[in-house]
N, C-alpha and C positions, 0 to 999 in steps of 0.2 A: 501676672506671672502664674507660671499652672504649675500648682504642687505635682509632686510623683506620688502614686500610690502607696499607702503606706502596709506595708509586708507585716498580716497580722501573726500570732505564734500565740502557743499557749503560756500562763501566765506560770513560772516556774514554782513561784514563792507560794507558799497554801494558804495563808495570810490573804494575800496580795490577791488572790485570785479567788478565794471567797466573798474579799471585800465586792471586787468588779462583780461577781455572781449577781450579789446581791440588787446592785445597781444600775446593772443591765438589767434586770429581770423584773425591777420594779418598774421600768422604763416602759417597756415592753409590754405589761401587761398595761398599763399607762394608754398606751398606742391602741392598744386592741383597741379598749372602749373609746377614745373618741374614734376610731372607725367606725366601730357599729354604730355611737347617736349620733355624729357628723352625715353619713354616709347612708343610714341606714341598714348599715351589711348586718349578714349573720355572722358572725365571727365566733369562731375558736379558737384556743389558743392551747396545748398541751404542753408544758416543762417538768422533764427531769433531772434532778440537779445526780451531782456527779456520785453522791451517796443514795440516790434514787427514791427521792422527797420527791413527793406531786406538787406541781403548783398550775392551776387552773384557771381556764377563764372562759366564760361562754355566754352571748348575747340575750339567748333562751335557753332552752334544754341542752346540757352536753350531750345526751344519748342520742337525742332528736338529729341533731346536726350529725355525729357521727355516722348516724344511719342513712344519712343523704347524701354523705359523702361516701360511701360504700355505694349506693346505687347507683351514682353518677360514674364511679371509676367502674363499676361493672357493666354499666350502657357503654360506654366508652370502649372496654374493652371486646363488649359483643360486635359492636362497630369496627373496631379493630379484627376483629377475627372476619366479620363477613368481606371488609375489603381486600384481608389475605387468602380467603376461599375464591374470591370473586377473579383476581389475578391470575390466582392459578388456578384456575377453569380457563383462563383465557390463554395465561403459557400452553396450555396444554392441548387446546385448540389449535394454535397459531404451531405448536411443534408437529400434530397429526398434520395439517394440511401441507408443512414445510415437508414430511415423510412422504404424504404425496406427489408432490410435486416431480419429487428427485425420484420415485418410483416409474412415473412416466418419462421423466427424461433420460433413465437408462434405459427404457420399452424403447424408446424413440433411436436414441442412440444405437440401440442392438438390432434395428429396423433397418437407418441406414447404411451397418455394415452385412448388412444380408443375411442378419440372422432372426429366427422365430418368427420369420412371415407364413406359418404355418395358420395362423389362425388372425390372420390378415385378410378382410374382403376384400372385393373387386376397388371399390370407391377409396380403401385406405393406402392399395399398393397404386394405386393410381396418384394418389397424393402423396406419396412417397418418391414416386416417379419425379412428379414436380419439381417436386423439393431437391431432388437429386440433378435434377437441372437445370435448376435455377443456381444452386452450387458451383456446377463446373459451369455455367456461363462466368459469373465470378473470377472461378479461379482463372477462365482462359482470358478474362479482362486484364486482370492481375497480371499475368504472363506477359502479354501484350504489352503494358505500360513497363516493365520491367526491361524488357525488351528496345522498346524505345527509346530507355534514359540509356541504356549502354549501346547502342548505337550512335546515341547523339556523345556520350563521352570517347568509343572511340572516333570520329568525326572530327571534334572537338582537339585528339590526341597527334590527325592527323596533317591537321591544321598547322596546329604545333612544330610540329617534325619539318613541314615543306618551309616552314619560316625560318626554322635554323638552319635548312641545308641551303636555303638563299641567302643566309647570312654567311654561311661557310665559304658560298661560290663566290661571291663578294669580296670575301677578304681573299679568296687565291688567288682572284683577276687581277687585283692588288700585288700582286708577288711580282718578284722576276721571275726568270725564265728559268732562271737554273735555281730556285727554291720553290717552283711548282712542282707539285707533286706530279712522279711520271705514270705515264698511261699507258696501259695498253690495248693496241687493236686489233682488229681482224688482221686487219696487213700484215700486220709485222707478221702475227702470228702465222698468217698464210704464206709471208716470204720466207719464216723462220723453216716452216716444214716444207714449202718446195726447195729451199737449199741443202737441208738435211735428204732431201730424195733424191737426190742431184749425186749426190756419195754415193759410189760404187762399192758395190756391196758384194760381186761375182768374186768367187775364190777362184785365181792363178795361178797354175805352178810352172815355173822357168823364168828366166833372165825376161827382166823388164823389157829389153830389145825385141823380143818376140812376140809381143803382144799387140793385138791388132787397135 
């Protein structure tokens, strides 16, 4: 079974918490030295109690060890600082060439729309050429296959439409006679207007009987 951590807190009681002081701290300095003759380490050990009594420990020289321990944390931090100059030398690298970059590609860009070819050679407006036509071959590809898929959709649309109106003719052949839909044709149309032409249209005045 796995204990839970135990939530440490300071010891309220001044009793209580001298006593543990004491205890702890004999402990402790306990620990150092067998580290250093187990171990061999150099070992320090510095305590201030809460009314700010010294109590010490140290394997050889405290001053000695102190002092090496300030070299170390100052090599350390020389190292720290060259690898934060070193980075940013290279930020700042890597941001000039990013500056460059986007400098020629607005050059570029203001090239392709026809501007400040003023100090443009023979060989760059020439490659500019290219490049402007290799583009519109592109675009006119583009166009093309564009072109193609909506031809093939209405195609596709018109497909569609001849199928329902054979489904439409279908179902009227089906019909009777008198719920097909009525028609109209030339004929009629042509007998309808030479009958209407056939009406006398001359104005007459006098008795019907007179008229030839």
């Amino acid at each position: 079974m796995v204990r839970g951590k135990v939530q440490m807190k300071r010891i309220e009681n001044a009793s209580s918490r001298q006593v543990t002081f004491s205890k702890r701290r004999n402990g402790l300095l306990k620990k150092a030295y067998e580290l250093s003759v187990l171990c061999d380490a150099e070992v320090a050990l510095i305590i201030f109690s809460q009314k700010g009594r010294l109590y010490e420990f140290s394997s050889s020289n405290m001053q000695k060890t102190i002092e090496r321990y300030r070299e170390h944390t100052k090599d350390q931090q020389v190292i720290n600082d060259t690898e934060i100059q070193q980075y940013a030398q290279q930020l700042k690298q890597e941001s000039a060439y990013m500056a460059k970059k986007i400098e020629l590609l607005e050059v570029s860009q203001r090239r392709l729309l026809g501007q400040g070819l003023g100090s443009c050679s023979m060989e760059e407006l020439h490659e500019i050429g290219s490049h402007m036509e290799r583009s519109l071959k592109n675009i006119r590809e583009r166009k093309d296959q564009l072109f193609k898929e909506q031809i093939e959709e209405l195609k596709e649309k018109e497909r569609f439409l001849l199928e329902q109106n054979e489904k439409l003719c279908g179902k009227c052949a089906g019909l009777e006679p008198w719920q097909q839909p009525e028609k109209q044709t030339e004929i009629g149309t042509c007998s309808q207007s030479s009958e209407r032409s056939d009406v006398e249209t001359e104005l007459f005045i006098g008795l019907p009987e007179m008229r030839c």
